[in-house]
NUZA-954806 format. One line per field, with one value per residue (C-alpha): y, z, x; residue in one letter; residue number from 1. Coordinates in nm, 3 decimals, decimal comma, m for minus. Layout:
north: Y / ...
up: Z / ...
east: X / ...
r: A / ...
k: NUM / ...
//
This chain:
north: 0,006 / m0,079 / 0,222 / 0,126 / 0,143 / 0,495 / 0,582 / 0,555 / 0,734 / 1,041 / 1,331 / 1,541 / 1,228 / 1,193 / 1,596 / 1,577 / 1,275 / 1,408 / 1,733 / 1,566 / 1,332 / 1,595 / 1,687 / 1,378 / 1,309 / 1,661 / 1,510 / 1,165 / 1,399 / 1,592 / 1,308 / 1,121 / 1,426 / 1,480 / 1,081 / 1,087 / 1,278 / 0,994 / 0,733 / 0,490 / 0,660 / 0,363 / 0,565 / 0,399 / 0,645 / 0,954 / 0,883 / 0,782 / 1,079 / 1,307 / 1,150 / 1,173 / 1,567 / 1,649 / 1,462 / 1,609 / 1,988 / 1,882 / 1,751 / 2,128 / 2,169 / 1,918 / 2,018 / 1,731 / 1,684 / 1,346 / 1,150 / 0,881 / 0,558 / 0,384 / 0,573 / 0,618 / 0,406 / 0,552 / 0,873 / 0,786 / 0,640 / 0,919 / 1,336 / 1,317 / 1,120 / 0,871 / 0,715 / 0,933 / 1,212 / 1,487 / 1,653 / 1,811 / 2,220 / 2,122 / 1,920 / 1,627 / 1,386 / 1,095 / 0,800 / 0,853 / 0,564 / 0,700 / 0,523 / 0,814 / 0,617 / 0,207 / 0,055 / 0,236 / m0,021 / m0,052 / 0,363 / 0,375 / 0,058 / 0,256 / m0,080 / m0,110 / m0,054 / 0,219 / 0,469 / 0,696 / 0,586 / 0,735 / 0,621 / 0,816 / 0,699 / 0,729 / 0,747 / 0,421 / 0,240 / 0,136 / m0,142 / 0,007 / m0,271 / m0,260 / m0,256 / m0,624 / m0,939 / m0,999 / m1,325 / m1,194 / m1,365 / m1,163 / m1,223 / m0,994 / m0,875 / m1,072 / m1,388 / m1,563 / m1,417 / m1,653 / m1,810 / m1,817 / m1,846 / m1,776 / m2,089 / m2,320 / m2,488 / m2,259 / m2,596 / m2,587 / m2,185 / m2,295 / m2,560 / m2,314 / m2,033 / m2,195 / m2,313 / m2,025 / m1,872 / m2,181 / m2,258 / m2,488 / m2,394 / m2,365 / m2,058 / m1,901 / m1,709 / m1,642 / m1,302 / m1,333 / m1,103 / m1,321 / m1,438 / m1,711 / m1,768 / m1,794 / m2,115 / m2,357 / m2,176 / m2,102 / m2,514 / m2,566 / m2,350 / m2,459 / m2,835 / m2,731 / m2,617 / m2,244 / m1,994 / m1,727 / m1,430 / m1,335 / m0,964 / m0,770 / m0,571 / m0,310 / m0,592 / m0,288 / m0,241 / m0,662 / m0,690 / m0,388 / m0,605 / m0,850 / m0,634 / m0,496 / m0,606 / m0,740 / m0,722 / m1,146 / m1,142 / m1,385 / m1,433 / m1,304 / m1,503 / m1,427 / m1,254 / m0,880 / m0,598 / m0,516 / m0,193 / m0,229 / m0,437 / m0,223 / 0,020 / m0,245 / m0,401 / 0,016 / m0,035 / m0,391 / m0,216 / 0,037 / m0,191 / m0,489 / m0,756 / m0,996 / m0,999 / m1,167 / m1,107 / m1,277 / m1,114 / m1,302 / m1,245 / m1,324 / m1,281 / m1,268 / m0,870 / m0,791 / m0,935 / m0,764 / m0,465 / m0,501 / m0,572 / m0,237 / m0,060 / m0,208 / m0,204 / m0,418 / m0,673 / m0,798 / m1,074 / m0,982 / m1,362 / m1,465 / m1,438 / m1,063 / m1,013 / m0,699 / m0,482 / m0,569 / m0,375 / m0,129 / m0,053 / 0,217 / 0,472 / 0,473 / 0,637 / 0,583 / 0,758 / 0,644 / 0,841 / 0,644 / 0,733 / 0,426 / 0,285 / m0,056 / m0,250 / 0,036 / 0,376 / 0,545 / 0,699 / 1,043 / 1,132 / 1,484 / 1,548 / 1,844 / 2,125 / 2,301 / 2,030 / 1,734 / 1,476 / 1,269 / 0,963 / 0,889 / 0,695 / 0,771 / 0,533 / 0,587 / 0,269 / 0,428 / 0,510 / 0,232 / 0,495 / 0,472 / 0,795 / 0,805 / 1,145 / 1,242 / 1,558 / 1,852 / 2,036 / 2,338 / 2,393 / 2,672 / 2,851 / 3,036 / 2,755 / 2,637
up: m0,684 / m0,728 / m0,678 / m0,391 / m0,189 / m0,364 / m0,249 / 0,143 / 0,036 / 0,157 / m0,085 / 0,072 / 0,028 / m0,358 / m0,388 / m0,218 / m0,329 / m0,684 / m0,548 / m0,325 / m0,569 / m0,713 / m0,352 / m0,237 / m0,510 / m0,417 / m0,096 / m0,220 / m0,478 / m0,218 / m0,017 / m0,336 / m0,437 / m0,085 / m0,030 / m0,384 / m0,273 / m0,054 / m0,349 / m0,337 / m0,092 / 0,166 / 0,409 / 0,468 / 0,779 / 0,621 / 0,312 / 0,548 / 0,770 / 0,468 / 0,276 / 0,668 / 0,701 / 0,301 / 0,338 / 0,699 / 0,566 / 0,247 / 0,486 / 0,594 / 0,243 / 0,218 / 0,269 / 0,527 / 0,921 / 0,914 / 1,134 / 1,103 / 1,160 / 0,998 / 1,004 / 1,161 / 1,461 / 1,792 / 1,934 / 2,141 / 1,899 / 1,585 / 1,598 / 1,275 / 1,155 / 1,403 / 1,488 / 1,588 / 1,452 / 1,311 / 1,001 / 0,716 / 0,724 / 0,800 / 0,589 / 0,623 / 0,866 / 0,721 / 0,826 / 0,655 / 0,611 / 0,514 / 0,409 / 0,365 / 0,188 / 0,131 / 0,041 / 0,242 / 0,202 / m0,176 / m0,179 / m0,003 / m0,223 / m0,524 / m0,622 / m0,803 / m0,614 / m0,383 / m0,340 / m0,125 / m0,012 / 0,083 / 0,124 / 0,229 / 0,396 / 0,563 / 0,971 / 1,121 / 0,744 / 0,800 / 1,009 / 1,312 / 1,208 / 1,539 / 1,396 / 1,377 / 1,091 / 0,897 / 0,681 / 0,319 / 0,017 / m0,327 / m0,643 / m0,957 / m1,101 / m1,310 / m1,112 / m0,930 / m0,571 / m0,328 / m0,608 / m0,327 / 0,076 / 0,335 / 0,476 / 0,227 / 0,142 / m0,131 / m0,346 / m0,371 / m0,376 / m0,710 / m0,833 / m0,755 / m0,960 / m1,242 / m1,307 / m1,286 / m1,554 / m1,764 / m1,749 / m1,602 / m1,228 / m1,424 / m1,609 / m1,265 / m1,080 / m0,705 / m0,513 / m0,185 / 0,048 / 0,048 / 0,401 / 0,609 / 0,709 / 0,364 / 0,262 / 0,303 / 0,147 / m0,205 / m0,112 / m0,166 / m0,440 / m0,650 / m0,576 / m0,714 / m1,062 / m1,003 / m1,034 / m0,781 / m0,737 / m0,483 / m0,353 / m0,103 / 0,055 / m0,085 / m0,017 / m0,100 / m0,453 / m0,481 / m0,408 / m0,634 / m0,918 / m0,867 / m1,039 / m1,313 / m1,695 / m1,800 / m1,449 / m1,443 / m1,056 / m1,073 / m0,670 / m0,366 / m0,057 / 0,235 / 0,562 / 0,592 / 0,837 / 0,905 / 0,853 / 0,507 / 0,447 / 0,480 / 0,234 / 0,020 / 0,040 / m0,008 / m0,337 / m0,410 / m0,315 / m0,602 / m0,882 / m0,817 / m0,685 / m0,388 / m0,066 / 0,250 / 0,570 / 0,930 / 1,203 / 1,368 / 1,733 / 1,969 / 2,264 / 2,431 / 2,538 / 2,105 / 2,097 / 2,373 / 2,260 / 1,916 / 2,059 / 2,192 / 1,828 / 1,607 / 1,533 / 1,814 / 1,555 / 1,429 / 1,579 / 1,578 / 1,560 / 1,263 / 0,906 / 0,751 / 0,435 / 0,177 / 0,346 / 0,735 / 0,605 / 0,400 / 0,416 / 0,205 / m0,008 / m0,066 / m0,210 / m0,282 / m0,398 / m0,489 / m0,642 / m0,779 / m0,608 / m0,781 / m1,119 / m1,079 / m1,192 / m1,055 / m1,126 / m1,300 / m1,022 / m1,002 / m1,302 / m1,385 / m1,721 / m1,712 / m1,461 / m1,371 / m1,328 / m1,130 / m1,359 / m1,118 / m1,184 / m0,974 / m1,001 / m0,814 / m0,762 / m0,654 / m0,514 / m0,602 / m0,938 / m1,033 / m1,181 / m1,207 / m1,279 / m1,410 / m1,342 / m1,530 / m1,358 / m1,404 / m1,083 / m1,151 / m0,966 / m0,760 / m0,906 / m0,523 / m0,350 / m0,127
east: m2,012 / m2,392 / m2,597 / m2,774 / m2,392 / m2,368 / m2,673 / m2,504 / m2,172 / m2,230 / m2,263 / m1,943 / m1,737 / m1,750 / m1,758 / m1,460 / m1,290 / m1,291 / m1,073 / m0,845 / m0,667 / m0,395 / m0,369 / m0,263 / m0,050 / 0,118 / 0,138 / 0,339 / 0,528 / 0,665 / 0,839 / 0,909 / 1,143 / 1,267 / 1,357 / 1,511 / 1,786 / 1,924 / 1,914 / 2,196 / 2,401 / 2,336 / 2,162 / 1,792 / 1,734 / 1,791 / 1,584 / 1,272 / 1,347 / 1,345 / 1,018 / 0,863 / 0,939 / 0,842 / 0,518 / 0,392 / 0,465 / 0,245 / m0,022 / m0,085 / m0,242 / m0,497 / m0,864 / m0,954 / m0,973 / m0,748 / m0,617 / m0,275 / m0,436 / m0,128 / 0,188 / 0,567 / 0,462 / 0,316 / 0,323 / 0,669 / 0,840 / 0,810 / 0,803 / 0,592 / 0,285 / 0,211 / m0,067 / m0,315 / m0,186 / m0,405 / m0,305 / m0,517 / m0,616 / m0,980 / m1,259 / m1,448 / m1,282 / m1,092 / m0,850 / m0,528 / m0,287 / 0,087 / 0,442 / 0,619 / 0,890 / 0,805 / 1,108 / 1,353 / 1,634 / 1,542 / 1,604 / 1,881 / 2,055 / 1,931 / 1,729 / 1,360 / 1,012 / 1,061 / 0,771 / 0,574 / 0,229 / m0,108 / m0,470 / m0,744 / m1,084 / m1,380 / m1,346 / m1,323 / m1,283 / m0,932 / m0,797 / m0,607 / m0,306 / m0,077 / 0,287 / 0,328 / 0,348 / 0,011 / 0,011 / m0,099 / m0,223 / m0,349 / m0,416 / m0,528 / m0,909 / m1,133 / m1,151 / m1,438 / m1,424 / m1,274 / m1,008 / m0,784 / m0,795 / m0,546 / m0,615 / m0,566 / m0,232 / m0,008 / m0,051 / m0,419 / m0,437 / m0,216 / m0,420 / m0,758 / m0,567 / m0,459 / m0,774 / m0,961 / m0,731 / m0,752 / m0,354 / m0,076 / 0,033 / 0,382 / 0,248 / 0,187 / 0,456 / 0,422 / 0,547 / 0,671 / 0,939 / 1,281 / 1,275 / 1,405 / 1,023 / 0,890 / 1,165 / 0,842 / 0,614 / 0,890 / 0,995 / 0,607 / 0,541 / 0,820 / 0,697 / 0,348 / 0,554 / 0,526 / 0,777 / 0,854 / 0,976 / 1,189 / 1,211 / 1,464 / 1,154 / 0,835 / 0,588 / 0,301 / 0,458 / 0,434 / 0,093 / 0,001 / 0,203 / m0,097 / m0,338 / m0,083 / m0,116 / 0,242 / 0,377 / 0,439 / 0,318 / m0,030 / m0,028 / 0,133 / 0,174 / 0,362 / 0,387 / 0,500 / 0,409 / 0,046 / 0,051 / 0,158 / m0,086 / m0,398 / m0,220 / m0,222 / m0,554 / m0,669 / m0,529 / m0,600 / m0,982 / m0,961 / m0,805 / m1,101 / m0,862 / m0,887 / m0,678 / m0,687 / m0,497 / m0,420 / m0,206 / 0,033 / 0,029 / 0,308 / 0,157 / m0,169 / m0,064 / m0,079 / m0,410 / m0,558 / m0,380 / m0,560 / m0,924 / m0,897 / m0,749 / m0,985 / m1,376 / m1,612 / m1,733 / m1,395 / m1,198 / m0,853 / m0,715 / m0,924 / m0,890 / m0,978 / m1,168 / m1,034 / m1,317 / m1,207 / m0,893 / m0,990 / m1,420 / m1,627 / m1,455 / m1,100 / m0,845 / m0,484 / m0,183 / 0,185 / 0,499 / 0,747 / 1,087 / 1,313 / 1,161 / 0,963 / 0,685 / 0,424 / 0,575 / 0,946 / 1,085 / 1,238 / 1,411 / 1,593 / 1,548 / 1,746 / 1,912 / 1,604 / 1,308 / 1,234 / 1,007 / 0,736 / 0,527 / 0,240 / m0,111 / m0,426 / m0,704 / m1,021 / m1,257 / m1,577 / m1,522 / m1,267 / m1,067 / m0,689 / m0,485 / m0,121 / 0,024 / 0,366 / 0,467 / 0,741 / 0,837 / 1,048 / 1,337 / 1,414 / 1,717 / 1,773 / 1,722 / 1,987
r: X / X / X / X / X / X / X / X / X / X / X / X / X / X / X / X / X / X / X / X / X / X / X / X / X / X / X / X / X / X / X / X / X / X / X / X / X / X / X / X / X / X / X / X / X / X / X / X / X / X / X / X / X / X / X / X / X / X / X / X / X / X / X / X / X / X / X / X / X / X / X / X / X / X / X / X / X / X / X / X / X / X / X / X / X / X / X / X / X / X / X / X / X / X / X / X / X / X / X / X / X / X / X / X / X / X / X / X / X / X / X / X / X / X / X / X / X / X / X / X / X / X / X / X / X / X / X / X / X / X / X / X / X / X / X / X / X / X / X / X / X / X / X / X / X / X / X / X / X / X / X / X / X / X / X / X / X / X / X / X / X / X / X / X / X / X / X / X / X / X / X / X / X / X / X / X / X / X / X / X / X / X / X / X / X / X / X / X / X / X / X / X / X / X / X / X / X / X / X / X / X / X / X / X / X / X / X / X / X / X / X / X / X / X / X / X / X / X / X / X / X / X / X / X / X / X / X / X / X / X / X / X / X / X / X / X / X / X / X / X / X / X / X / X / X / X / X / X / X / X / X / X / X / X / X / X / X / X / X / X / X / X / X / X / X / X / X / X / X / X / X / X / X / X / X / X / X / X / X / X / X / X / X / X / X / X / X / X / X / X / X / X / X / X / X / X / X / X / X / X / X / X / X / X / X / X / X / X / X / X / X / X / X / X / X / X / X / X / X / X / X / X / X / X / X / X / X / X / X / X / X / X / X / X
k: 1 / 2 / 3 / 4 / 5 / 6 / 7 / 8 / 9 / 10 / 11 / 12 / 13 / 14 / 15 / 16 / 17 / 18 / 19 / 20 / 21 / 22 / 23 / 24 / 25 / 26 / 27 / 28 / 29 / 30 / 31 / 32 / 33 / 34 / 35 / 36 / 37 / 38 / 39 / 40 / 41 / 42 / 43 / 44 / 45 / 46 / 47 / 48 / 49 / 50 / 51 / 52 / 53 / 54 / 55 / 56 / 57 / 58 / 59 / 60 / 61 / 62 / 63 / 64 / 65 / 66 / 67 / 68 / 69 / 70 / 71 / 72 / 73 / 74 / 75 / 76 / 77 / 78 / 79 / 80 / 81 / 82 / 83 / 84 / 85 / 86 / 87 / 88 / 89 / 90 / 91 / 92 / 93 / 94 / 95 / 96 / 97 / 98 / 99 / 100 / 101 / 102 / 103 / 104 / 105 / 106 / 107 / 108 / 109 / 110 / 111 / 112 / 113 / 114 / 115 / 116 / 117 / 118 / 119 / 120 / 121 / 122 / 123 / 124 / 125 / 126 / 127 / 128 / 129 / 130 / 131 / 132 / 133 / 134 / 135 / 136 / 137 / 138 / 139 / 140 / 141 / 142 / 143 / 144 / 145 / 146 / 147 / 148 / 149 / 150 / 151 / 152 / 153 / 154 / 155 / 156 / 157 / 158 / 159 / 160 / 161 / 162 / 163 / 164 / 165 / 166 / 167 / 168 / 169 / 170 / 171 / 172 / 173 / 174 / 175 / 176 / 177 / 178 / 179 / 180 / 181 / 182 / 183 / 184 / 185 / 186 / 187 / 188 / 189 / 190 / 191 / 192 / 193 / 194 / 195 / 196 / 197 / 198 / 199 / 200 / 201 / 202 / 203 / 204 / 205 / 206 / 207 / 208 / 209 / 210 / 211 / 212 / 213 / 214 / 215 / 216 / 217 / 218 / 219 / 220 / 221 / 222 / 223 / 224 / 225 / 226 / 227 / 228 / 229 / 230 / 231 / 232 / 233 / 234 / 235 / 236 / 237 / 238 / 239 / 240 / 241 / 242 / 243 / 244 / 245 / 246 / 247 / 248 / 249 / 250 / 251 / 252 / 253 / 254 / 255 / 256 / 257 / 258 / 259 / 260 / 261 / 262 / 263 / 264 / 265 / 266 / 267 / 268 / 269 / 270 / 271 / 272 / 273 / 274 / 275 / 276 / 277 / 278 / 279 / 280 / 281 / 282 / 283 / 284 / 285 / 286 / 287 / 288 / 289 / 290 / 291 / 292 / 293 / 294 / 295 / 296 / 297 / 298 / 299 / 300 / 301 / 302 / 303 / 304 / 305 / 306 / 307 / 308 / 309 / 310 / 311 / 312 / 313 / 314 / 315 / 316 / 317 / 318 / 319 / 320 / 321 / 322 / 323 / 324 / 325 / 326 / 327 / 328 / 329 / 330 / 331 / 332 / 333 / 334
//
């Protein structure tokens, strides 16, 4: 950040930011361990249900006044962190964005990329996504800003890319969420000379692999649900890559629906810049629950621990955090 935006970041934010990361990452800890349980044993709903109930008690420790702006779905359709939601035990007030456990079919199939996702923000800083499709497209840091645009065909976003990093589109290899709608766009890539690389779901974990040294993912390109996809532009936000973003209406009712969700100077219906997603500050926190590209998941290196593996980011500081953890079991506990 340039220090006349720190200059407008209020002086209680980055006080406070600085203390909250290990809560948070208690926060994704706590469901990671609880969702863990339900690895492999086929059972997506009780794995979400757990990582849902872990990560609402750990709320109750965190020093803010939040509210769920992306979480379990409305207030009718989940007991626990919905939208609107308030949780924190009182602070300065913050947006909170929450997948208690992303990947619950990769969990429950014991398969790579599951984890438990927070982000933290100013009020009014994160897109109030309804819970519908958003058409996604992100690439890595250290690339001229607008490399790529959601607009543009995936053969030229190819051509554009592979240019700016001074190699063949064959070097490249595209991310996208294995899909009956994605078959044109993987026809079209493939066409171009890329590779791609096909995944079950965790479409938050994919775009993260954008910005990862040695993870092989250059772009992503796809559709997947908005609400994951202001989680990951809050992370895409603190690791200095680009992301763009369209939701895909299906009916007039979702638009007008969204008009009345998100900020007055938005359009709903056109394309949405990184900072329409995710503005100001933010913060984000994952805890690997199956071992992938991001994060080891939970591991038990012997009878009486539980071994965790979580990053932190923080957008103002451009600081990224990997946190190896050892919880200690309770020898009484049921």
């Amino acid at each position: 950040m340039t220090a006349k935006q720190t200059h407008h970041v209020p002086h209680e934010y980055r006080v406070t930011g600085r203390n909250l990361g290990l809560d948070l990452a208690r926060v994704t800890e706590a469901a990671a361990i609880a969702s863990a349980r339900w690895t492999g044993r086929g059972d997506k709903n009780a794995a979400d249900g757990a990582a849902v109930e872990a990560m609402r008690k750990a709320f109750d420790t965190v020093a803010i006044n939040g509210t769920v702006t992306i979480g379990e779905g409305e207030m009718d359709e989940a007991p626990m962190l919905y939208i609107g939601e308030k949780v924190g035990c009182g602070g300065p007030d913050m947006d909170i964005a929450v997948d208690p456990l992303e990947g619950t079919n990769l969990c429950a199939r014991s398969l790579p990329n599951a984890i438990t996702v927070v982000a933290l923000a100013q009020k009014g800083c994160f897109l109030h996504a309804p819970d519908i499709y958003m058409q996604k497209i992100a690439v890595g840091p250290g690339l001229p800003e607008g490399v790529v645009d959601i607009d543009a065909s995936i053969g030229q976003n190819l051509a554009s890319l592979a240019q700016a990093k001074k190699c063949d589109v064959s070097d490249l290899t595209l991310c996208a969420l294995e899909r009956e709608r994605h078959n044109e766009l993987v026809a079209k890539a493939r066409e171009a000379g890329a590779r791609v690389r096909l995944l079950s779901d965790g479409d938050v974990a994919a775009v993260i692999a954008t910005c990862l040294p040695g993870s092989g993912v250059d772009i992503y390109a796809g559709s997947g649900g908005a609400p994951e996809g202001v989680l990951a532009a809050a992370a895409i936000r603190c690791m200095n890559g680009q992301m763009q973003g369209r939701l895909l209406f299906e009916n007039e009712e979702q638009i007008a629906r969204t008009r009345s969700m998100i900020r007055p100077d938005l359009d709903p219906t056109q394309a949405l810049s990184l900072t329409d997603m995710a503005a100001g500050p933010v913060f984000f926190c994952a805890t690997g629950v199956t071992t992938g590209d991001l994060l080891r998941g939970i591991e038990y290196p012997s009878s009486n621990y539980i071994r965790t593996h979580s990053v932190m980011m923080r957008s103002e500081s451009g600081t990224i955090r990997y946190m190896e953890t050892y919880h200690l079991l309770d020898p009484h506990a049921a």
